[in-house]
C-alpha positions in Angstrom: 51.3 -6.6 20.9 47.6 -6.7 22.0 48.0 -3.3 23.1 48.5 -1.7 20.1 45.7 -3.9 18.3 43.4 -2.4 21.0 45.0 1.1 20.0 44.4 0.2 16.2 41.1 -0.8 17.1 40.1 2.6 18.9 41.6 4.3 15.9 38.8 2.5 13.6 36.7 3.3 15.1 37.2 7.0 16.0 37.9 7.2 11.9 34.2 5.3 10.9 32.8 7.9 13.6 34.3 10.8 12.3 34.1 10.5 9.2 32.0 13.2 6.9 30.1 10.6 5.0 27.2 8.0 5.9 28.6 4.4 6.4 26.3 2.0 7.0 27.0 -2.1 7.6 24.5 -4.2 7.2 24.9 -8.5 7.8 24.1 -11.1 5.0 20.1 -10.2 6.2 20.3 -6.6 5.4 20.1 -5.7 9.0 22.3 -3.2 10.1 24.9 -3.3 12.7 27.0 -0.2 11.9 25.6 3.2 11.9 27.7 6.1 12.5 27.4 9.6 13.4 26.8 11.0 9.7 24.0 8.2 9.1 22.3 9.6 11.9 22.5 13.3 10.9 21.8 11.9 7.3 18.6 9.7 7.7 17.6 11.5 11.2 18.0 8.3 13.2 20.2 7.8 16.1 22.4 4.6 16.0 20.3 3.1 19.0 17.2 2.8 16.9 18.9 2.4 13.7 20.9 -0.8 14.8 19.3 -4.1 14.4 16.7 -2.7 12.3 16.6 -3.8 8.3 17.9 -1.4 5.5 14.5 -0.9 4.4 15.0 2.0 6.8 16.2 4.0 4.6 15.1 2.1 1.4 12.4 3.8 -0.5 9.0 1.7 -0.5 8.9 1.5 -4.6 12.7 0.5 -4.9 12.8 -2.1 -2.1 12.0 -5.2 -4.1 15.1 -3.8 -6.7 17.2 -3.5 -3.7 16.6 -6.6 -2.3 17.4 -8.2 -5.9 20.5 -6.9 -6.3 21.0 -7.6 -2.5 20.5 -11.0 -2.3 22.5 -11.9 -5.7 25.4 -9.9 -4.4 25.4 -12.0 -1.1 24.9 -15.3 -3.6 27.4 -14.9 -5.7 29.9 -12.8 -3.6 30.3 -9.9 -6.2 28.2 -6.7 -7.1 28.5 -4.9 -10.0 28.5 -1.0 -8.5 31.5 -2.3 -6.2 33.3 0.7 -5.1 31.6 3.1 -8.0 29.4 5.7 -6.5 25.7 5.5 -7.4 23.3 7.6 -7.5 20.1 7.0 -5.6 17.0 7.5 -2.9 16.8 7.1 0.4 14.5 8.4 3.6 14.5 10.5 6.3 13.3 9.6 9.6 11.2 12.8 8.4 9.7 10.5 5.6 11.1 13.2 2.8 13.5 11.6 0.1 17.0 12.4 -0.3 19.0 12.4 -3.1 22.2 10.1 -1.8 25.0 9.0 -3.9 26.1 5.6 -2.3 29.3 3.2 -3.1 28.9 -0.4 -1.7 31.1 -2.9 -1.2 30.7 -6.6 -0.2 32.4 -7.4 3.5 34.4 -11.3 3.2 35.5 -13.5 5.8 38.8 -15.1 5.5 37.7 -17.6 3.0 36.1 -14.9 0.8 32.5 -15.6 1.9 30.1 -12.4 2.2 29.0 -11.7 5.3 27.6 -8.2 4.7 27.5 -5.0 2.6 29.2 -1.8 3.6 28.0 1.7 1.7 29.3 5.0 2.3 26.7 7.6 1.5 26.8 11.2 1.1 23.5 13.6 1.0 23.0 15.2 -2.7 19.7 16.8 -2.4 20.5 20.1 -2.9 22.7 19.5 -6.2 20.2 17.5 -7.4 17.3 20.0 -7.0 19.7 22.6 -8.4 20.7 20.4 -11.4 17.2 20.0 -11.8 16.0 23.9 -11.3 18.5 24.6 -13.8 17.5 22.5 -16.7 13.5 23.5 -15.9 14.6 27.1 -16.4 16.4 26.0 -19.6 14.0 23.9 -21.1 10.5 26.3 -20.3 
């Protein structure tokens, strides 16, 4: 029996690595303590210097104290109201450019239903957006 929980363990693992999108877990502090292999290609930081460090990482300096808003309430209250729907948003590069991102969050529970962190899956948008963009400039001259 503890085998295969150490097998279906692995297997988590290997899938959060794997997959094609950002996922990023953060605690009830905002600091994150899951970073996997598309974060780092995403936002240009490896996991060992993205890990303990706080989401405002990422987090654009003129929508931090939004953020943190919605952050904190969510944590509060145990609820956020993008759960699950995909947003979109900015976020930085280790570069220091902006990326477009479209994010869904969810809240993390323990067993009695108390949130202990945030969880977002995040994929790069950038060059839809600028096309999006490009497109309705050359319509609107």
């Amino acid at each position: 029996m503890e085998d295969k929980a150490q097998d279906t363990l692995a297997l988590e693992g290997r899938i959060l690595e794997q997959m094609a999108e950002a996922l990023i877990y953060s605690d009830r502090d905002g600091i994150i303590r899951r970073w996997n292999r598309a974060a780092e290609t995403m936002f240009g930081h490896p996991a060992s210097d993205a890990l303990g460090q706080s989401l405002d990482l990422i987090i654009p300096e003129n929508l931090r104290a939004a953020h943190w808003r919605g952050f904190d309430a969510a944590m509060k209250s145990g609820a956020t109201r993008l759960h699950g729907r995909p947003t979109l948003t900015r976020a930085l590069h280790r570069s220091g450019s902006r990326l477009y991102v479209e994010m869904s969050f969810a809240l993390v529970t323990d067993e009695t239903g108390k949130a202990i962190g945030s969880v977002a899956v995040a994929r790069d948008v950038t060059d839809r957006v600028e096309r999006e963009k490009a497109a309705r400039g050359a319509m609107n001259p």
